[in-house]
TORVO-141911 format. One record per atom (N, C-alpha, C): residue number from 1; chain; atom name; y, x, z. Coordinates in nm, 2 decimals, padded with zeros to 4 digits. Atoms other than C-alpha are relative to their C-alpha. Layout:
BEGIN
seq,mol,atom,y,x,z
NUM,A,CA,Y,X,Z;
...
***
This chain:
BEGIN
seq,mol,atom,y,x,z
1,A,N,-00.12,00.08,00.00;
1,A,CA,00.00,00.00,00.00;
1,A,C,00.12,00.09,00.00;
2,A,N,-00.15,-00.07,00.03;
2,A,CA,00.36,00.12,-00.10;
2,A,C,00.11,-00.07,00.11;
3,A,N,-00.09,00.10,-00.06;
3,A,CA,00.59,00.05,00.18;
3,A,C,00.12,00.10,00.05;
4,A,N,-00.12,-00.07,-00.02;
4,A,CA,00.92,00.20,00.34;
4,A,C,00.00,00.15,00.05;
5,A,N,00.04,-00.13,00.01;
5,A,CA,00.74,00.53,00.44;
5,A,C,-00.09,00.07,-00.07;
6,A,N,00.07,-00.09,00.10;
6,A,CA,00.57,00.61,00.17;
6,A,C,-00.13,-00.07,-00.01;
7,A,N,00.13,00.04,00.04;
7,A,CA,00.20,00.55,00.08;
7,A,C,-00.09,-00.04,00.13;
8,A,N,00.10,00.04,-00.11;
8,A,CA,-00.04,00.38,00.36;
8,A,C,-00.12,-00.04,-00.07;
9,A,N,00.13,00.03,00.07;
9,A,CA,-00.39,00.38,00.31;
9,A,C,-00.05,-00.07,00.12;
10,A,N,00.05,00.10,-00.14;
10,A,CA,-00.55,00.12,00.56;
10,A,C,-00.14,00.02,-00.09;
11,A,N,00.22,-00.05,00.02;
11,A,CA,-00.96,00.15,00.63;
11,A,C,-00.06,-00.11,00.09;
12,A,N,00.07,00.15,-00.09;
12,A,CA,-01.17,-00.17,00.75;
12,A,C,-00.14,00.07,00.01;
13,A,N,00.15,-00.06,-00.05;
13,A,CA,-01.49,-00.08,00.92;
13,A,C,-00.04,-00.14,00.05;
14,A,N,00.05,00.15,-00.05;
14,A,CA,-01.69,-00.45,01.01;
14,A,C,00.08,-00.09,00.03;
15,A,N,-00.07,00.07,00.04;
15,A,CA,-01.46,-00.63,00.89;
15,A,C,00.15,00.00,00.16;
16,A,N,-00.10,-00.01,-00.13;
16,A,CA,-01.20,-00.47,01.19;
16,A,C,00.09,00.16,-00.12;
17,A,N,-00.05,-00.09,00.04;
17,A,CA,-00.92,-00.29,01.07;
17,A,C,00.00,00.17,00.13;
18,A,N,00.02,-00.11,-00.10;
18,A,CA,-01.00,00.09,01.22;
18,A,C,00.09,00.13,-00.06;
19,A,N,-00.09,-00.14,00.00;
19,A,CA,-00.73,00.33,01.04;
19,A,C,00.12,-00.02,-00.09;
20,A,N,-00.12,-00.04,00.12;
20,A,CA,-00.40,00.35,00.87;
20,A,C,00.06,00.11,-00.02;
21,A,N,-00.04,-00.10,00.03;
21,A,CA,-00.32,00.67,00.71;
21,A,C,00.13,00.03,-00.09;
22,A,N,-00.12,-00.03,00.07;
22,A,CA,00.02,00.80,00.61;
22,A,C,00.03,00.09,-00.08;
23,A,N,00.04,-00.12,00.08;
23,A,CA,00.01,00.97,00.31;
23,A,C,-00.19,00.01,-00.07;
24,A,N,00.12,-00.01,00.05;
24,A,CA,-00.26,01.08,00.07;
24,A,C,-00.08,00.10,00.09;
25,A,N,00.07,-00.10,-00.04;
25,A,CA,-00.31,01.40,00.23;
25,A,C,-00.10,-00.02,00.15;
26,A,N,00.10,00.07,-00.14;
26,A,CA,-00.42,01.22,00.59;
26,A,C,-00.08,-00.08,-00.05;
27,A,N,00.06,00.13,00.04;
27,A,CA,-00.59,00.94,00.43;
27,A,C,-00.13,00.13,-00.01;
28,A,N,00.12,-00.06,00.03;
28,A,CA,-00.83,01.27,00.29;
28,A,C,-00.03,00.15,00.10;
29,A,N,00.01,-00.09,-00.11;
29,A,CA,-00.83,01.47,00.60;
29,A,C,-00.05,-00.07,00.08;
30,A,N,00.05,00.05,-00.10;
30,A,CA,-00.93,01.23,00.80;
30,A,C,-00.13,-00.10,-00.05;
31,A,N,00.09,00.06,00.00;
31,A,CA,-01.18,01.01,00.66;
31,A,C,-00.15,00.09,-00.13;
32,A,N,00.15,-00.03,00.16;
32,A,CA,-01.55,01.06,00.42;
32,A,C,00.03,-00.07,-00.06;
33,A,N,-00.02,00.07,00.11;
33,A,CA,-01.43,00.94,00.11;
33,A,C,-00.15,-00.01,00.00;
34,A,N,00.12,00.00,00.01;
34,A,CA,-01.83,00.95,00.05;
34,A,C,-00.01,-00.11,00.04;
35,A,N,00.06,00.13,-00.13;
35,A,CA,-01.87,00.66,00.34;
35,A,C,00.08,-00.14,-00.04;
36,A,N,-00.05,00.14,-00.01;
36,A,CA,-01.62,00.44,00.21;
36,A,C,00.02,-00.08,-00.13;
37,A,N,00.08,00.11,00.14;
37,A,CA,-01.62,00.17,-00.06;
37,A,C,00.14,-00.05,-00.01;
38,A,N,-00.11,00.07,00.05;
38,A,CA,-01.31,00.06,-00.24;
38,A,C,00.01,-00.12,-00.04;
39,A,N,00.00,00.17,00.05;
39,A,CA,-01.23,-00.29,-00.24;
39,A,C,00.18,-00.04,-00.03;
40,A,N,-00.13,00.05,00.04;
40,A,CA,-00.93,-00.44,-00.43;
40,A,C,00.06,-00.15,00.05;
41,A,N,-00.03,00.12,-00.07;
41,A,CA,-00.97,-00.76,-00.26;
41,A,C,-00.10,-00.04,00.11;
42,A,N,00.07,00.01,-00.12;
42,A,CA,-01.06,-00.74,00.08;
42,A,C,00.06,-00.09,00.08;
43,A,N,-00.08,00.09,-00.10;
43,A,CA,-00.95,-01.02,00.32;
43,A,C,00.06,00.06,00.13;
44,A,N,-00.08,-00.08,-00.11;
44,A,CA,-00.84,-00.84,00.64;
44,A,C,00.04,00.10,-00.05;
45,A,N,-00.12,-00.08,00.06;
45,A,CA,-00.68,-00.54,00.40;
45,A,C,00.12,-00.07,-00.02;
46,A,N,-00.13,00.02,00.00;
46,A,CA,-00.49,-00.78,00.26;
46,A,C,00.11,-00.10,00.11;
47,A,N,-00.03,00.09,-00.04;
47,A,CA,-00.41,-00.99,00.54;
47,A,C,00.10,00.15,00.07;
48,A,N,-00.09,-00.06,-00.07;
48,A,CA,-00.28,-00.67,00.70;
48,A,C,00.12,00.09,-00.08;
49,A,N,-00.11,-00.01,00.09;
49,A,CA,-00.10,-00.55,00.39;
49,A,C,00.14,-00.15,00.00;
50,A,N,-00.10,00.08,-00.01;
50,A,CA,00.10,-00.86,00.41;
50,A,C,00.05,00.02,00.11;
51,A,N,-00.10,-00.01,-00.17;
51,A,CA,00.16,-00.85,00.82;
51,A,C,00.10,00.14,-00.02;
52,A,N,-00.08,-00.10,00.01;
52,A,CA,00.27,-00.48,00.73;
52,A,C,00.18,00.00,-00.10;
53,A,N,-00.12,00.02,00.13;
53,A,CA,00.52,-00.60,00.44;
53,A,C,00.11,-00.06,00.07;
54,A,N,-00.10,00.05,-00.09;
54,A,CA,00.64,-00.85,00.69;
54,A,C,00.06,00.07,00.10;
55,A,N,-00.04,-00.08,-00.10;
55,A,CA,00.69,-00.60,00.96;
55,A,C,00.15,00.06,-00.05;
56,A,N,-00.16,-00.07,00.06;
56,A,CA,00.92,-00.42,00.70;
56,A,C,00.12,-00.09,-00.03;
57,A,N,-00.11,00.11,00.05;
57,A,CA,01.09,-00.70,00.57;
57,A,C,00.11,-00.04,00.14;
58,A,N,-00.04,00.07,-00.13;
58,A,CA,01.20,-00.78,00.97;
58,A,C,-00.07,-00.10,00.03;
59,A,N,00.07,00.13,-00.06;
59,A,CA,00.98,-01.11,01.00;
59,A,C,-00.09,00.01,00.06;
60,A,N,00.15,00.05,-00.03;
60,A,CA,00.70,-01.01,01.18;
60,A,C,00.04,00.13,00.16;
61,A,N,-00.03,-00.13,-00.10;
61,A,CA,00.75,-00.80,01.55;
61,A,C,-00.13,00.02,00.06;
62,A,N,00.12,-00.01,-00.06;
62,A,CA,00.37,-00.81,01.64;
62,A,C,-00.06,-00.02,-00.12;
63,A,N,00.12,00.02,00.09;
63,A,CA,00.02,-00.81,01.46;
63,A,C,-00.09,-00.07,00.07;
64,A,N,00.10,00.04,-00.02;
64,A,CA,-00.24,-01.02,01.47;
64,A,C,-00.13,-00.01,-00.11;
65,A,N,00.10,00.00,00.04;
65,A,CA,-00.54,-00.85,01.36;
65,A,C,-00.10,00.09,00.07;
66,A,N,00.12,-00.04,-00.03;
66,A,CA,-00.87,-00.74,01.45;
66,A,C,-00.02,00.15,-00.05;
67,A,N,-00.01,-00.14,00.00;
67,A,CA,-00.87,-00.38,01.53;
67,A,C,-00.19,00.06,00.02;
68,A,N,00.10,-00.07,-00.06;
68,A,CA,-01.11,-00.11,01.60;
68,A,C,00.03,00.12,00.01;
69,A,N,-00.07,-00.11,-00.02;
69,A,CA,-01.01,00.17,01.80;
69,A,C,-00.12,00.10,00.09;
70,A,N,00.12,-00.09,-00.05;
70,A,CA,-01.25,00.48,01.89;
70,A,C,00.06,00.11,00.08;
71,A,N,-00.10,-00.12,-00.08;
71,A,CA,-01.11,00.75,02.14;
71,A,C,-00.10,00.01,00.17;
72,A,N,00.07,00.04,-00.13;
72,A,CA,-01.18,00.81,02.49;
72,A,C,00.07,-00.04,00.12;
73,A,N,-00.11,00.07,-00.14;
73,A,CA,-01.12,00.65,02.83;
73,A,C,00.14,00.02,00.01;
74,A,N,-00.17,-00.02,-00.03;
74,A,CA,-00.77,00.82,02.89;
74,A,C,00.08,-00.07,-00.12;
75,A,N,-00.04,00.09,00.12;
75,A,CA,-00.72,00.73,02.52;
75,A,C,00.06,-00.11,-00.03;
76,A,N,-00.03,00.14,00.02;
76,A,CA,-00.77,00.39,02.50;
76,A,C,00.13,-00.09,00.10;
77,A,N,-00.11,00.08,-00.06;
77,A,CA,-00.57,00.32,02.82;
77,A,C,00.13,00.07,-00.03;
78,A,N,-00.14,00.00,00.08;
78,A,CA,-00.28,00.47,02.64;
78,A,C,00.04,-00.06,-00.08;
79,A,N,-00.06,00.07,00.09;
79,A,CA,-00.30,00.30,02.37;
79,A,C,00.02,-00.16,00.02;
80,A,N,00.01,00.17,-00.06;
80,A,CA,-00.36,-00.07,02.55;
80,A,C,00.16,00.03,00.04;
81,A,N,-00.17,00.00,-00.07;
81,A,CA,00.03,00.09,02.76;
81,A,C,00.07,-00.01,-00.15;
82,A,N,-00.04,-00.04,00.10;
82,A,CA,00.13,00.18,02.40;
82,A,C,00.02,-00.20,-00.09;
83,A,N,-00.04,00.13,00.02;
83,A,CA,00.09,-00.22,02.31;
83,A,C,00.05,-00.07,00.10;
84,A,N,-00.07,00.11,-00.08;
84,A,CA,00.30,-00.35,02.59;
84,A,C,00.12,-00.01,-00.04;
85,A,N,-00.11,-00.09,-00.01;
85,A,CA,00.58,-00.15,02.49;
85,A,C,00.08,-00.14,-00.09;
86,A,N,-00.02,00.15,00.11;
86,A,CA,00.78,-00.50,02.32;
86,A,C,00.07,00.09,-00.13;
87,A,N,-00.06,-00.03,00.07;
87,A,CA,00.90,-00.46,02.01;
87,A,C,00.20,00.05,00.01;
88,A,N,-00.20,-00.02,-00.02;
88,A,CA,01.28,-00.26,01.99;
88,A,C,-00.02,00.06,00.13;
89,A,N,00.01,-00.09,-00.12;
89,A,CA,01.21,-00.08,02.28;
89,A,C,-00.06,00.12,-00.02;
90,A,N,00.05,-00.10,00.00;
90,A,CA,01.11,00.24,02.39;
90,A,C,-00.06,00.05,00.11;
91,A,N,00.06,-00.05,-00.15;
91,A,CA,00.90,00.43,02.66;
91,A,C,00.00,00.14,-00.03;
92,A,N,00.02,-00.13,00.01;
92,A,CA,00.91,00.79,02.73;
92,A,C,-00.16,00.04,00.01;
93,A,N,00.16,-00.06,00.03;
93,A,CA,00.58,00.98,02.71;
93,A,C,-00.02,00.00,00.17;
94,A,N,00.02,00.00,-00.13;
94,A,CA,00.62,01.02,03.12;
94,A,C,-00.03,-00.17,00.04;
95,A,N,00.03,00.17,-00.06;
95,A,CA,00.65,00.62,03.20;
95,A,C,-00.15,-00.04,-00.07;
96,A,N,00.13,00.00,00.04;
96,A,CA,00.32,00.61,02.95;
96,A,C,-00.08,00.06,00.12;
97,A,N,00.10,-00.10,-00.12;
97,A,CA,00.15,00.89,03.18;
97,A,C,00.00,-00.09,00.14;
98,A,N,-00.02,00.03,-00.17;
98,A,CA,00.26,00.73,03.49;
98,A,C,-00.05,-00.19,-00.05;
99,A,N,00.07,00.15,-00.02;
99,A,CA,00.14,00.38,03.35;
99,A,C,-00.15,-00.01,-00.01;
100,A,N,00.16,-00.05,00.03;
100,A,CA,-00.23,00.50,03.29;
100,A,C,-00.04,00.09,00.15;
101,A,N,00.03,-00.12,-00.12;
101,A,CA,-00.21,00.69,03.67;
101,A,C,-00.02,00.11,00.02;
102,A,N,00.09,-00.17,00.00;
102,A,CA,-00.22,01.00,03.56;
102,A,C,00.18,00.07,-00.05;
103,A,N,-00.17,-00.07,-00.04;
103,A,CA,00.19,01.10,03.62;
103,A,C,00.04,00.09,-00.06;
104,A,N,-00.07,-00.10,00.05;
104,A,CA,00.15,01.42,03.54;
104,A,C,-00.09,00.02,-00.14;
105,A,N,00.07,00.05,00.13;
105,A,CA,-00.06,01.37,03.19;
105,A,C,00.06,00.02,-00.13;
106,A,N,-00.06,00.03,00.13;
106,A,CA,00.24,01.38,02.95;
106,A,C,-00.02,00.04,-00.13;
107,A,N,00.01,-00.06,00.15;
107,A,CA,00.12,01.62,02.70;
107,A,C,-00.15,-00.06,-00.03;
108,A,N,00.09,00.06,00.02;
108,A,CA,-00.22,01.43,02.73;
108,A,C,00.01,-00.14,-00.06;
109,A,N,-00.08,00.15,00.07;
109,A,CA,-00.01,01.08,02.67;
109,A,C,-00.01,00.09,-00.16;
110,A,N,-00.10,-00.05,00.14;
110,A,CA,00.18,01.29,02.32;
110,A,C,-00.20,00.04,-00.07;
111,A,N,00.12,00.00,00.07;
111,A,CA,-00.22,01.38,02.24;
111,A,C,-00.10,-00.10,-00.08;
112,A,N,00.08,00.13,00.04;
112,A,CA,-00.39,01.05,02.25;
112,A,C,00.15,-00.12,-00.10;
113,A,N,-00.07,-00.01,00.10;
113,A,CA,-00.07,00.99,02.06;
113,A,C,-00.04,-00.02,-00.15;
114,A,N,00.04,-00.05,00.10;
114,A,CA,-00.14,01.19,01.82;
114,A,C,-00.16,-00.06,-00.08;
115,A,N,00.13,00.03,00.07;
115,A,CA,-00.51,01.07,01.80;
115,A,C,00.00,-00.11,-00.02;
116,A,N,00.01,00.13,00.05;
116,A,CA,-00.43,00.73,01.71;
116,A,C,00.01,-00.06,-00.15;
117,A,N,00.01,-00.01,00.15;
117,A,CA,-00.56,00.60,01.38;
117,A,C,00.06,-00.11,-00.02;
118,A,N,-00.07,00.13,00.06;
118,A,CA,-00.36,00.24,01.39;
118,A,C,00.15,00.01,00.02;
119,A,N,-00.14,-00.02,-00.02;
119,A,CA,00.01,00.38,01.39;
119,A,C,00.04,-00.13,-00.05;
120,A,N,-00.05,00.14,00.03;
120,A,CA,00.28,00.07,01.38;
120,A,C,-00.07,-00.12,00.06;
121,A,N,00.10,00.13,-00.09;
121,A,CA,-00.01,-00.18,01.52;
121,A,C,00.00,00.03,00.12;
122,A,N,00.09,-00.03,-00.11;
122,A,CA,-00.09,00.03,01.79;
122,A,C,00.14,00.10,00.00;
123,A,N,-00.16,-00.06,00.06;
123,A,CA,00.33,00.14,01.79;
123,A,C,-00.01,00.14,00.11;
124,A,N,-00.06,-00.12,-00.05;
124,A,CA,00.31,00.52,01.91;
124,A,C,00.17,00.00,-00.03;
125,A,N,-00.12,-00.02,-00.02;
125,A,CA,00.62,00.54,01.75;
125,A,C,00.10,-00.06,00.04;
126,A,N,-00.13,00.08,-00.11;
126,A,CA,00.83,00.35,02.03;
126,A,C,-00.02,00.09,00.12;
127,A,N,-00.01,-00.09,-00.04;
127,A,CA,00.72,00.67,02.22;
127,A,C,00.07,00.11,00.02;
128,A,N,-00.11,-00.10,00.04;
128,A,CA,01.02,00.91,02.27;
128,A,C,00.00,00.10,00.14;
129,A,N,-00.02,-00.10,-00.11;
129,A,CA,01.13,01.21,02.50;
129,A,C,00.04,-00.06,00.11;
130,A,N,-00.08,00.08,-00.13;
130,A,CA,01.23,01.14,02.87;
130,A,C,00.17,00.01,-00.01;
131,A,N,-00.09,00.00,00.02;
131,A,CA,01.56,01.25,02.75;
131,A,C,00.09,-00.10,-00.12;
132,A,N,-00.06,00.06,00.10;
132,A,CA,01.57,00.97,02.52;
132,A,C,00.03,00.04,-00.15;
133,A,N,-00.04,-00.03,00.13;
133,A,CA,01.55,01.18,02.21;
133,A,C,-00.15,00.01,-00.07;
134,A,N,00.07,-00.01,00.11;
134,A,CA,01.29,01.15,01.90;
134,A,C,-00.08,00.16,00.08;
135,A,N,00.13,-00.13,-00.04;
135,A,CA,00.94,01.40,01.96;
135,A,C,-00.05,-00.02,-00.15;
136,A,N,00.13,-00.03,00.07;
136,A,CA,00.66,01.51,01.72;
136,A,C,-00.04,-00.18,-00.03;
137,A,N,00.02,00.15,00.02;
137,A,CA,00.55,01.17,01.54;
137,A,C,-00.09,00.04,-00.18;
138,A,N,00.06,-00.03,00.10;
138,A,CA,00.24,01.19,01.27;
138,A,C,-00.01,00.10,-00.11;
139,A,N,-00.05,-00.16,00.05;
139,A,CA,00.26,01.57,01.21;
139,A,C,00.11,00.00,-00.05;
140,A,N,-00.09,-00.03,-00.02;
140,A,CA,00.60,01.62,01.34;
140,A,C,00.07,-00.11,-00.13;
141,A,N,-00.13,00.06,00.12;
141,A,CA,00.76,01.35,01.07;
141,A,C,00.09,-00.08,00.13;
142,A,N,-00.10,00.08,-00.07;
142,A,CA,01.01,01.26,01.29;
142,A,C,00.13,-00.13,-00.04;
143,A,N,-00.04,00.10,00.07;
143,A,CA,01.18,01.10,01.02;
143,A,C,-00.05,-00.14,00.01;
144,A,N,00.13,00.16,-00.02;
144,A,CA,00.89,00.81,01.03;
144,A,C,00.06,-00.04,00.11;
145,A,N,-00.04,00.09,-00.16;
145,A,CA,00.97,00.76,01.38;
145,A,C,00.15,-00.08,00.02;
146,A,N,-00.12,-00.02,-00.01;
146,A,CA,01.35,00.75,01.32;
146,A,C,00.01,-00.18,-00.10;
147,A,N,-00.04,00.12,00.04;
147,A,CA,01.32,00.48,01.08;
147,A,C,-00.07,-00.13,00.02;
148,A,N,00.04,00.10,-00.06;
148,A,CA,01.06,00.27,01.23;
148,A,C,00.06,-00.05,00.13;
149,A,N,-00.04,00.01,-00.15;
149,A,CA,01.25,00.27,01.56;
149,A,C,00.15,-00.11,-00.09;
150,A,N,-00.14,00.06,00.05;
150,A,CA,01.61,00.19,01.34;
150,A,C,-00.07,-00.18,-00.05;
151,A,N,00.00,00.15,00.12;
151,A,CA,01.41,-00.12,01.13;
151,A,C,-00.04,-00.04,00.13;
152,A,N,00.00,00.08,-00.12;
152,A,CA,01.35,-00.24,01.50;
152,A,C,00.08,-00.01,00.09;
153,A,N,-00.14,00.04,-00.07;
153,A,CA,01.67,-00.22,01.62;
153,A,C,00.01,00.10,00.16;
154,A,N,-00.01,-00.08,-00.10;
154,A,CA,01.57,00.08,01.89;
154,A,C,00.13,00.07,00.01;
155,A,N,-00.09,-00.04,00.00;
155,A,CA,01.85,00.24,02.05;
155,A,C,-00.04,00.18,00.04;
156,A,N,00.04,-00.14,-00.11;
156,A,CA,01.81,00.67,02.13;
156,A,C,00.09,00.08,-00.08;
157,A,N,-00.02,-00.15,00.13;
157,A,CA,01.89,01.01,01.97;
157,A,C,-00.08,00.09,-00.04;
158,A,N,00.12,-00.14,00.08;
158,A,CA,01.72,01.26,01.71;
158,A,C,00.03,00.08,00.11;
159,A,N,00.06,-00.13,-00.01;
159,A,CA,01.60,01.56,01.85;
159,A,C,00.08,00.12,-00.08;
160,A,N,-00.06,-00.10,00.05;
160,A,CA,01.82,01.85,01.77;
160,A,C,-00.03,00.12,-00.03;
161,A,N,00.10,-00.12,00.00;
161,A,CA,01.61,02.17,01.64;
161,A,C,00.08,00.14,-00.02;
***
């Protein structure tokens, strides 16, 4: 799908959406092209290619689709804090750490981050510095984060390098 950051490849595993990849080059780093089967008309692809269109368009501030997320314990209860977070808002990687009990965790939060295969559903990027400024977001595109935060009306500041 072609949308306001460039190319997304979404991946359905038992009829649960389990990955969206930004870019070609993640899309083939991360999955066995071998394992997976190209469908042009898949019903939960396109149902979530549409929720995603709406996302961009502004009409849509949540998803309702059938995930599948593989990680481990610390993981997943990041990414469950990672869906509380409401749309237009922001959480630092610390208030993550400290909402999972584990306070001091934060570069373990920015990992299980990183290891998240449903970015935007599963919104890492409403994750920012405790100082309120843009971090590392889908191999360092800070950009991505900058304009998914803007098309939701987040308020912070870039990251100054």
């Amino acid at each position: 799908m072609e949308s306001e950051i460039g190319t997304l490849f979404l991946v359905a595993e038992n009829n649960l959406l389990s990955a969206i990849h930004m870019g070609e080059q993640d899309f083939f780093k991360h999955e066995d092209i071998d394992m997976l089967t190209r469908e042009d008309r898949h019903d939960l692809l396109q149902d979530a290619i549409n929720q995603l269109r709406e996302y961009f368009g502004g009409a849509r501030r949540s998803f309702t689709l059938p995930t599948k997320t593989s990680g481990t314990e610390f993981q997943q209860k990041v990414w469950e804090q990672l869906q509380l977070i409401p749309f237009g808002s922001t959480k630092s990687y610390q208030d993550i750490a400290e909402g999972v009990g584990s306070p001091r965790a934060v570069r373990a939060v920015g990992q299980a981050n990183k290891a998240n295969r449903l970015p935007i559903i599963i919104p890492c990027h409403r994750v920012i510095g405790k100082n309120r400024t843009l971090t590392g977001y889908a191999g360092s595109r800070t950009d991505i984060k900058d304009l998914l935060l803007r098309l939701e009306g987040a308020g912070f500041k870039q990251e100054r390098l």
